[in-house]
DRENDO-1510 file (C-alpha; in Angstrom, 1 decimal, always signed):
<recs>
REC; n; res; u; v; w
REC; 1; UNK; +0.0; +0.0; +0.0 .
REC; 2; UNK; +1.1; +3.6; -0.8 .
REC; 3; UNK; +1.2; +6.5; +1.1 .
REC; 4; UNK; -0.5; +10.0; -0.5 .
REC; 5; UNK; +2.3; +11.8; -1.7 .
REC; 6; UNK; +2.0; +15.9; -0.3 .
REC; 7; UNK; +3.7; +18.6; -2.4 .
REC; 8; UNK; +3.4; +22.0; -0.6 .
REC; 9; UNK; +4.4; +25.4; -2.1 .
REC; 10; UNK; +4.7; +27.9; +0.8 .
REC; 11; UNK; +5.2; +31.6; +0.5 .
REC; 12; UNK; +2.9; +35.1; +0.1 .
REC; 13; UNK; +0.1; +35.9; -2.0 .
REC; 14; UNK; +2.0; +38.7; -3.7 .
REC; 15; UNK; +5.6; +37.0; -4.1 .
REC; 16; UNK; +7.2; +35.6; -7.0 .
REC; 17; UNK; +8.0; +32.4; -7.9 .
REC; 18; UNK; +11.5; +32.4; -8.0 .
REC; 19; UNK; +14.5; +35.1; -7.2 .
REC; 20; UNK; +15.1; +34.6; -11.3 .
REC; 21; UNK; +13.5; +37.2; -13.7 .
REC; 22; UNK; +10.8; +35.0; -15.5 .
REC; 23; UNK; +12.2; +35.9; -18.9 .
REC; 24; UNK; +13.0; +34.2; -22.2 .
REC; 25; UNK; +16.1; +32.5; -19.9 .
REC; 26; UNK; +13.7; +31.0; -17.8 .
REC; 27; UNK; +14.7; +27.4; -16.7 .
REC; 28; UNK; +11.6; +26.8; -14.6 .
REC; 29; UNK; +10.4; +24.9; -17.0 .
REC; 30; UNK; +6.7; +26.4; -17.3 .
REC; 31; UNK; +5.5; +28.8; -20.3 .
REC; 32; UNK; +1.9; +29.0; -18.8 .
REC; 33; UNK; +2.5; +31.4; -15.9 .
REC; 34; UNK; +5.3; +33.7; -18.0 .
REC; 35; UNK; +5.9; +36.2; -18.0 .
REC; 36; UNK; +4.3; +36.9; -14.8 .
REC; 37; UNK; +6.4; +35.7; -12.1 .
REC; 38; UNK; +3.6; +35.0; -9.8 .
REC; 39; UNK; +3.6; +32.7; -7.4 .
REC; 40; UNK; +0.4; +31.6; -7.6 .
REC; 41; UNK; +0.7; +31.8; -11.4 .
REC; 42; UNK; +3.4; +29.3; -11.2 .
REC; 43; UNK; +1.4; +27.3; -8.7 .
REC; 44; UNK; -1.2; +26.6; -10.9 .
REC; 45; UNK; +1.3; +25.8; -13.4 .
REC; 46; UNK; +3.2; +23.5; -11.5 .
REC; 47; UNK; -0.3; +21.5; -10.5 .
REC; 48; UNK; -1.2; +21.5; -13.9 .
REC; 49; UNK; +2.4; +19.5; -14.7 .
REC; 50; UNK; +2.3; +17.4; -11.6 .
REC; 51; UNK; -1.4; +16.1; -12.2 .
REC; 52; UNK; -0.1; +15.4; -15.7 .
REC; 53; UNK; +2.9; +13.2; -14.8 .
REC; 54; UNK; +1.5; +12.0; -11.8 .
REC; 55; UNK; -2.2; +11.8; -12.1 .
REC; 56; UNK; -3.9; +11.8; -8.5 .
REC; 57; UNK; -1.0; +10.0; -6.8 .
REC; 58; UNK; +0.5; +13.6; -5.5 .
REC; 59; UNK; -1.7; +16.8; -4.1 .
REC; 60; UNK; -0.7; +20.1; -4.4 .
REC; 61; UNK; -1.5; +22.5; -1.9 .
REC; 62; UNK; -0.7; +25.9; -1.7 .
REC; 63; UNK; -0.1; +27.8; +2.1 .
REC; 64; UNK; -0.1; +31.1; +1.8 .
REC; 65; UNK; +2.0; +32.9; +4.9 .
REC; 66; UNK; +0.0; +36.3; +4.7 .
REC; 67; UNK; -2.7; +35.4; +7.3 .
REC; 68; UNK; -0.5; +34.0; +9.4 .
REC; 69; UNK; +2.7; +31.2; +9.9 .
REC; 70; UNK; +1.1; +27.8; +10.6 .
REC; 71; UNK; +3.2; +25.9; +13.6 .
REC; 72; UNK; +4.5; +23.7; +11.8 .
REC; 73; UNK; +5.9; +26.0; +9.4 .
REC; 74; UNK; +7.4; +28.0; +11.8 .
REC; 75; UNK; +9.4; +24.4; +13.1 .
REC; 76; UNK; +10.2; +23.8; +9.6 .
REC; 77; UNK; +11.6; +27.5; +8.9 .
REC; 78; UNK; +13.3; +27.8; +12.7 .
REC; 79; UNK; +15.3; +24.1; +11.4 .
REC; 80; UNK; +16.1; +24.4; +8.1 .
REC; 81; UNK; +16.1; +28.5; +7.4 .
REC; 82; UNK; +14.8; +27.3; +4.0 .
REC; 83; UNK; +13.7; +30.3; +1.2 .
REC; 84; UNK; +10.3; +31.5; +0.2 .
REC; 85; UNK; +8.9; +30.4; -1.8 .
REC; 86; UNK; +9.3; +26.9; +0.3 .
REC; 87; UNK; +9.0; +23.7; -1.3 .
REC; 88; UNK; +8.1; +21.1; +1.1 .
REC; 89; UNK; +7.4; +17.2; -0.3 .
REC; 90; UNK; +6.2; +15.1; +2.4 .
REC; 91; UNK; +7.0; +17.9; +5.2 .
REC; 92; UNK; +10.4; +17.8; +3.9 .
REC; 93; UNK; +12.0; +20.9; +2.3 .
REC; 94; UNK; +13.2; +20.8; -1.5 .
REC; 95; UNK; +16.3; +23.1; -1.3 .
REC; 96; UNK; +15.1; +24.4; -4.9 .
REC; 97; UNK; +14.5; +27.7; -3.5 .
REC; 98; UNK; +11.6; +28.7; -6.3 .
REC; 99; UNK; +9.0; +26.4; -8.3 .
REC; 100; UNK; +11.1; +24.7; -10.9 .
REC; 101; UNK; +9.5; +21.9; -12.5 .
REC; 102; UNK; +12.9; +19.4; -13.1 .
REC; 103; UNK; +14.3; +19.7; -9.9 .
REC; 104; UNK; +10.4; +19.2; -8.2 .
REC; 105; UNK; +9.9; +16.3; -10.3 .
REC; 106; UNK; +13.2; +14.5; -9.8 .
REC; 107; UNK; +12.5; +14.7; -6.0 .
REC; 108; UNK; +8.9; +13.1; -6.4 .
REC; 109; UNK; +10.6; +10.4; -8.0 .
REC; 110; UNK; +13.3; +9.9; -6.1 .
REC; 111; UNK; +11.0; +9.3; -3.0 .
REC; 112; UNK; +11.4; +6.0; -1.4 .
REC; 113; UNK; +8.8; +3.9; -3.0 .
REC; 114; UNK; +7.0; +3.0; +0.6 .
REC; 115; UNK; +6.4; +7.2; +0.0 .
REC; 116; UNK; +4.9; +7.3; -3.0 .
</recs>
């Protein structure tokens, strides 16, 4: 029996994606969201790749920090110091440091298969 795989994009309403410019040098690897550089542009984006690659094996949530820093975010951020936006598989933090579809889908694969 699997598990249901978590991939969570953390960060603020108004941020961008990445600390790149979202420009013709791009190596995201999304077109959809350009050349916004919205994170929640590039959210939607990224869902849209991982339901096609995965199907309904991985969900994709998005936590917005503008409301307020969920507890366990704040043990995640106090541990690691990870960037914003924060890329968390499984609770665990991606070092990717923006929404970047190669690296994200590498570490979904990569997960031990009792994970996934």
């Amino acid at each position: 029996m699997t598990i249901p795989v978590l991939l969570e994009i953390v960060g603020y309403k108004n941020s961008e994606c990445s600390p790149f410019p979202c420009d013709e040098n791009r190596t995201c690897g999304f077109s959809s969201c350009a050349p916004s550089g919205s994170l929640l542009n590039a959210f939607e984006a990224l869902k849209n790749e991982v339901f096609k690659e995965f199907g309904e094996k991985v969900s994709v949530q998005l936590t917005l920090l503008d409301d307020g820093v969920p507890d366990y975010i704040k043990q995640i951020y106090e541990r690691d110091h990870p960037a914003i936006p924060m890329i968390l598989l499984q609770g665990r933090v991606i070092p990717v440091g923006r929404i970047s579809w190669i690296p994200i889908r590498d570490a979904i694969i990569s997960l031990p298969e009792m994970e996934r």
